[in-house]
N, C-alpha and C positions, 0 to 999 in steps of 0.2 A: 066501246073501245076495248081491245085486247089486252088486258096486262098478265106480262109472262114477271114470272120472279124463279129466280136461281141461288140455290146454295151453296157456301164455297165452307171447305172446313179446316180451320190452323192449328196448329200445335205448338201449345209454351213448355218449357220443359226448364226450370227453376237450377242452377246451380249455387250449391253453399257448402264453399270449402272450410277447411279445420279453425275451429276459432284461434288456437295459437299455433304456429308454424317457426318454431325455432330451429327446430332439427333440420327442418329442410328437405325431408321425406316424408309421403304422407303415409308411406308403408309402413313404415318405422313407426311415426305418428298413430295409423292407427290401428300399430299393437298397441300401445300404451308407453312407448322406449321414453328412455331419459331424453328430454330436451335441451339440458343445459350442465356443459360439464362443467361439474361443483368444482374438482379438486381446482382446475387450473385454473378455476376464477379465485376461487377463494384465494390462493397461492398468489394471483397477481395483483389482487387488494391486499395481501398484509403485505408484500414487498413492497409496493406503495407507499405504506404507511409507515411501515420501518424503517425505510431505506435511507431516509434523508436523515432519522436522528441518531441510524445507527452510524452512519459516516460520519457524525459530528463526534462522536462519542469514541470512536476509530481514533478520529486525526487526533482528538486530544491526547486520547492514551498513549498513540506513536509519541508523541513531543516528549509528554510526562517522562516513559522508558526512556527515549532518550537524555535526558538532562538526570536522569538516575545515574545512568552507565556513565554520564560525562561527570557527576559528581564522584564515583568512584572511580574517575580516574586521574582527576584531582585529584584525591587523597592520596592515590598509590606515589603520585608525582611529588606533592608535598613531603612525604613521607623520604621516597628518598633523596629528596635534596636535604630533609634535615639530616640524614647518614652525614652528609659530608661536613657537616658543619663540627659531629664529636669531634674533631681533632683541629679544631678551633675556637672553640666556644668556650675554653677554660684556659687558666693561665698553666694551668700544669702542660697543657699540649706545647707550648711554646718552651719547654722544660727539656727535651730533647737534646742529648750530648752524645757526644761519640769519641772514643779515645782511641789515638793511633801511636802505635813503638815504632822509631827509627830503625829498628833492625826487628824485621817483621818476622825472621827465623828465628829469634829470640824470646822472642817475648810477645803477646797479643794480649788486649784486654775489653772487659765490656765495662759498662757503664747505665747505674740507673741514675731516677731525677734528684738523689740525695747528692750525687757528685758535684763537685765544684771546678769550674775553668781553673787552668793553670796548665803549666810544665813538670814536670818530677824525670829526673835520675836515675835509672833503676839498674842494679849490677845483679847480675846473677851470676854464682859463685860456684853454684852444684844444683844438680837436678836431684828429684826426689827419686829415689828407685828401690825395688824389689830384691829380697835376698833370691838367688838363684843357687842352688846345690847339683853337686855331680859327681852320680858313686863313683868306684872303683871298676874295674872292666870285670863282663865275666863271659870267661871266653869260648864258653861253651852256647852265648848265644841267646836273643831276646825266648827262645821258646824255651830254655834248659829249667831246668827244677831247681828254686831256690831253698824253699821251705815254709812251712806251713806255722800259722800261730796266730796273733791277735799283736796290729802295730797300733799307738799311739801317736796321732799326728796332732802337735798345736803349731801355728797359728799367732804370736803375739799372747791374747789372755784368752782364747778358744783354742777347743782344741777337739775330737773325733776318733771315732775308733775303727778302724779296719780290721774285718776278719779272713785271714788266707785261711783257705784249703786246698785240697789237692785241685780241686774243680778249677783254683787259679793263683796256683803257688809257680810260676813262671814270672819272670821281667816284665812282661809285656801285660802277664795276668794281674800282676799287685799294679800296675801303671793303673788299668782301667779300672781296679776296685778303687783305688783311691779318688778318681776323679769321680767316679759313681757313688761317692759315699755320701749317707747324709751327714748334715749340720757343717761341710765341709765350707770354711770359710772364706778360701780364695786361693786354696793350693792346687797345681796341676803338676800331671806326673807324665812324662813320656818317656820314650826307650831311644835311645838313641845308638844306631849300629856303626861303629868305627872298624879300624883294621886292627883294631888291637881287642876289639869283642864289643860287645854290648852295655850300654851305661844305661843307669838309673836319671834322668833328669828331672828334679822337686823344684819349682819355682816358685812365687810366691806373688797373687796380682796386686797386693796389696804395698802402698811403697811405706817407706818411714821406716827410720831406725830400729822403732819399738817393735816391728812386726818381723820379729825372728822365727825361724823354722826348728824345732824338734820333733825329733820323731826315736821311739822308744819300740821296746818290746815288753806287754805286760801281762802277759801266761806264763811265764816263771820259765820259759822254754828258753832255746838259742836256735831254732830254724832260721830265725828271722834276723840274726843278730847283726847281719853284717851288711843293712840297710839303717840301721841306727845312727840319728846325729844326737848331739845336745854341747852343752861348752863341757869339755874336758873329755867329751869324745867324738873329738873331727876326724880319724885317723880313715872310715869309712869314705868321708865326701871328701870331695874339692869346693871350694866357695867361689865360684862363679863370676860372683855379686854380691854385694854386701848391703844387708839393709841401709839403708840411708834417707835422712830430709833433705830437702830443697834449703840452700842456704841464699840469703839473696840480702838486697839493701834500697831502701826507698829514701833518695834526698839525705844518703847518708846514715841513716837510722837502718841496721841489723835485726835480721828477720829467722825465723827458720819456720819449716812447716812440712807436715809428714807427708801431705801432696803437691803436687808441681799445681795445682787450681786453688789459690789464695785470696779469700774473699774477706780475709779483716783486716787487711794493712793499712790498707788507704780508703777512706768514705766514701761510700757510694760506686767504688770501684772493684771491680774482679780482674786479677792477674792470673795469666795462662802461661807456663813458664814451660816454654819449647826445648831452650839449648843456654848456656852459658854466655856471657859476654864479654869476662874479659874484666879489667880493672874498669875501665874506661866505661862501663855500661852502656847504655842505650836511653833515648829522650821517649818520654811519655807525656804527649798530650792530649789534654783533656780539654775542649771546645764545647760551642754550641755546635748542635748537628743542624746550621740552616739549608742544606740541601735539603734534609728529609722536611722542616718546614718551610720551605718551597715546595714541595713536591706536593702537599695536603692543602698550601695555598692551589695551586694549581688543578687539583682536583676540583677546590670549592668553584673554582670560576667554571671547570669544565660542566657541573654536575647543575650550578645554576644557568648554562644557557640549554641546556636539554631540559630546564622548569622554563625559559620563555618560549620554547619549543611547543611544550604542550598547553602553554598560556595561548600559543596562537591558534592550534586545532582545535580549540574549545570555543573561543570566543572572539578569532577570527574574522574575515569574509574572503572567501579565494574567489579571484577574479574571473578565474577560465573556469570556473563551471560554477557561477556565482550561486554557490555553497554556503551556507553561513553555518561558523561552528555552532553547536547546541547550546551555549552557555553565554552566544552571542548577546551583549546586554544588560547580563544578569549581574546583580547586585552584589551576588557572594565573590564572583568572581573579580572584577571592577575593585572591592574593597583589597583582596589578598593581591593584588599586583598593585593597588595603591603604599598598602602598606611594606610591602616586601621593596618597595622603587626608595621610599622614604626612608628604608632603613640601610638600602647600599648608600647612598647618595647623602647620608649624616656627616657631620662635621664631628669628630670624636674628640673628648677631649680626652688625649693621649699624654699629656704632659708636655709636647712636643709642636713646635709651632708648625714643622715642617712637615711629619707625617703622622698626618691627624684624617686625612682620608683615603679611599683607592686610590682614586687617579694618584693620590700624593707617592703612592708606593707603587706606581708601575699597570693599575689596573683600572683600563679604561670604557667607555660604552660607545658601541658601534653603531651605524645607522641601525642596523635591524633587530637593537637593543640587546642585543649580546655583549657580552664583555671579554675584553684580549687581555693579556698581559703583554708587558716587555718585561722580560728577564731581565735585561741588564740592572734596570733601574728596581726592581723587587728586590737583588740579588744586594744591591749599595743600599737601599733601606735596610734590609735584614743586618747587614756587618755594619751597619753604622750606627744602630741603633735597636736591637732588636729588641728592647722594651717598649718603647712605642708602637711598634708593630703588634706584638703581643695585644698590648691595651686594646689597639682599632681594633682587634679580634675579640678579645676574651674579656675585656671591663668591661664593670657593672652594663655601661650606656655601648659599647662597643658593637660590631654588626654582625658578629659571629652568635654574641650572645642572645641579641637583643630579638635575630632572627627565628633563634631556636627557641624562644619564648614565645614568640607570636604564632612559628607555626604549632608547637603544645597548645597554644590555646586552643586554636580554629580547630585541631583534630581531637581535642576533649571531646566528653561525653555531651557538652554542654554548650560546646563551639559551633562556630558560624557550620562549618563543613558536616559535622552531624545531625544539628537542626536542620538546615535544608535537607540531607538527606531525607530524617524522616516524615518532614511536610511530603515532599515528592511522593512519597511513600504511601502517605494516609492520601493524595491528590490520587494515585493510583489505583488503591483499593476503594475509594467512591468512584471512579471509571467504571472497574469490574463490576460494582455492586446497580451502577445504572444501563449496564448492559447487560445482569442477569435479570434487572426488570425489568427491560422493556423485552427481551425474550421471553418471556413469563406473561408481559401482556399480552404481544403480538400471539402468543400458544392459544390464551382466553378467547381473541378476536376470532382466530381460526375458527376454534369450534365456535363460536356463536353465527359467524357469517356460514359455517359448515350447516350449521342446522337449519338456520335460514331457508338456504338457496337451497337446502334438498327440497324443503318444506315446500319452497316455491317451485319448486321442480316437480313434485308430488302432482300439486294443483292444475300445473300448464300439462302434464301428462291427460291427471285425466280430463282436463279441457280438450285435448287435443282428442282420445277416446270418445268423448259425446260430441262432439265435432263430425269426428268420425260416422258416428252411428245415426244424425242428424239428415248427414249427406246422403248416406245409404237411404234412409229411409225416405227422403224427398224423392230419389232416385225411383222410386218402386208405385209413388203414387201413381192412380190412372191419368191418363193424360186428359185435358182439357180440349173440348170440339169446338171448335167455332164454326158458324154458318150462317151462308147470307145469302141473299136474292138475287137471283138475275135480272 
């Protein structure tokens, strides 16, 4: 039997690519290139791990800042609602008087808190005035040469010295030395030009009888001679004006005074003495000034509804853009509008059955917890009683006072409004101090996960290299024959 056999021959030919393949090139790969970008991994593990306690540590410190700013702006508000209180909160404020003269060209007066109500009398008889003098003409004219020397001007018990020379021996030249002189005590000198020549005019600003004008020549010369006054030589001047006091009479009682401004007649009162009266004089009264305390009332009401104003932006909740103020809740705040509600809203004991609270005297609360007055009804408590009123403000227990005590305390160094501040404060700075640590650690993490992942990027490189050189070198082996029989 014939047997034929035949060979047949195959080829295996083995692939084995890069053991790691991150890159995703195996060009790349088998240089040796980076397989794994450190930065941006690293970068999106510590944001990870940051990220959630640094937002916690965010939102708390936003809150903390804000209840800071809203506590200082409490205080700013407190502060000035207690302004308006100085002019309530004592009983000298309710002291307030005002004095009016039935003939107001006559006579005006002021008024402090020593003066007493009543009516007074008052006649004015003479006004207080100034001696005024007036040379003789010289008719050659404010520029002509008078003469040269050294003048003596007194003054009452002063007196000063003028020195002419040629530089200003004219009218018009001794006029401006004298008003330029020193130690010169209240005399003015002008020239005054008529049709009959030129005059000396010596006035004097000071009034009262006692403050007489002389005027001398004391260089032993006569240049000067015939500008000289004194008693027993007027023959020089004309007398103008005559010193004189203010004569006048209060309630009958005779007065005099070397100014028309008389501040010791009457207690506590100052007279302004304008013009004469006449036998008959003119009425001066002396009242409470309850306008003006109206007017401080009214302030207080206006100045505490711009404190419930800023009561509501704080701790609030506005609807249309449901907002809650910062201090919404909180306990500092909650107490100061408990207390400040407790002490409008007191029953004072004022002496007075009838006005013994706000509403009792015209001042009442709104729906939106603001407070109105009605004038009319302030305006009949004040003239009907305006020591009762007084009291609801300014005694011991009263709400003028009682207010400005409570807010001194809350703004002490020791009060509610400062303590919270500086918890808030110290709550803030362990905020900052756990967000420079945890940036401090996430820095640590960096570089540890930094050295890591190079490390491990070192490794996969040169895995990916022997990878490389594996392949190649399977690549180059001889090939494998296979054969078989026919």
């Amino acid at each position: 039997m014939n047997t034929s056999a035949s060979t047949t021959t195959s080829t295996s030919s083995p692939s084995i690519g890069p053991v790691v393949s991150v890159a995703g090139s195996n060009s790349a790969a088998a240089a040796g290139g980076s397989v794994i970008n450190v930065s941006q991994l690293v970068s999106e593990l510590v944001a990870a791990a940051q990220g959630p306690r640094q937002a916690i540590i965010t939102s708390q410190t936003e809150a903390v800042t804000a209840q800071i700013s809203a506590v200082a702006t409490l205080k700013s508000a407190l502060s000035t609602f207690q302004s308006s209180l100085s002019s309530l909160d004592t009983p000298g404020a309710f002291n307030s008087l005002t004095a009016t003269a039935a003939n107001a060209t006559a006579l005006s007066a002021t008024v402090d808190s020593s003066a007493t109500p009543g009516t007074y009398t008052v006649v004015v008889s003479a006004l207080a005035q100034g001696q005024q003098l007036r040379s003789s003409a010289f008719t050659q004219g404010a520029d002509a040469t008078v003469g040269t020397g050294t003048l003596s001007v007194s003054l009452g018990g002063s007196s000063f010295n003028v020195s002419i020379t040629s530089g200003n021996d004219t009218l018009s030249g001794i006029a401006a030395a004298i008003n330029s002189a020193s130690g010169n005590p209240g005399i003015t000198a002008t020239v005054l030009q008529g049709s009959q020549g030129a005059y000396l005019v010596v006035s004097s600003t000071l009034t009262g009888a006692a403050n007489t004008i002389q005027i001398s020549e004391t260089d032993g010369g006569g240049g000067l001679a015939a500008l000289t006054y004194a008693a027993g030589n007027t023959g020089h001047y004309t007398q103008v004006t005559a010193p004189q006091n203010a004569s006048y009479s209060i309630a009958g009682v005779s007065g005099s005074s070397a100014s028309n401004t008389v501040s010791n007649a009457l207690s506590g009162v100052t007279l302004n003495l304008l013009g004469t009266t006449g036998t008959a004089g003119t009425t001066l009264t002396v009242a409470n000034d309850t306008s003006t305390i109206q007017g401080n009332i009214d302030a207080f009401v206006k100045a505490y509804n711009t404190l419930v104003g800023s009561f509501k932006s704080l701790g609030g909740y506005d609807a249309s853009t449901q907002t809650a103020g910062p201090l919404m809740g909180n306990g500092l705040l909650t107490n100061i509008q408990g207390q400040t509600n407790e002490a409008l809203y007191s029953v004072v004991n004022t002496g007075s059955q009838v006005y013994n609270t706000l509403a009792s005297i015209g001042i009442t609360t709104q729906s939106d917890g603001t407070l109105a007055v009605n004038d009319a009804t302030l305006a009949s408590a004040l003239s009907s009683n305006l020591g009762a009123v007084s009291q609801l403000f300014s005694g011991s227990t009263g709400i003028g006072a009682t207010l400005n005590n409570e807010i001194s305390g809350d703004l002490s160094t020791s009060g509610s409004v400062s303590q919270t501040a500086q918890t808030l404060t110290k709550q803030e700075n362990a905020l900052t101090a756990q967000s420079n640590t945890l940036t401090q650690q996430m820095n640590d993490l960096s570089a540890s996960l930094t050295q890591q992942y190079s490390a491990l990027n070192t490794l996969l490189s040169t895995l990916q290299t022997t990878s490389a050189y594996l392949s190649q070198a399977f690549n180059t082996l001889p090939k494998v024959q296979a054969t078989s029989a026919a």
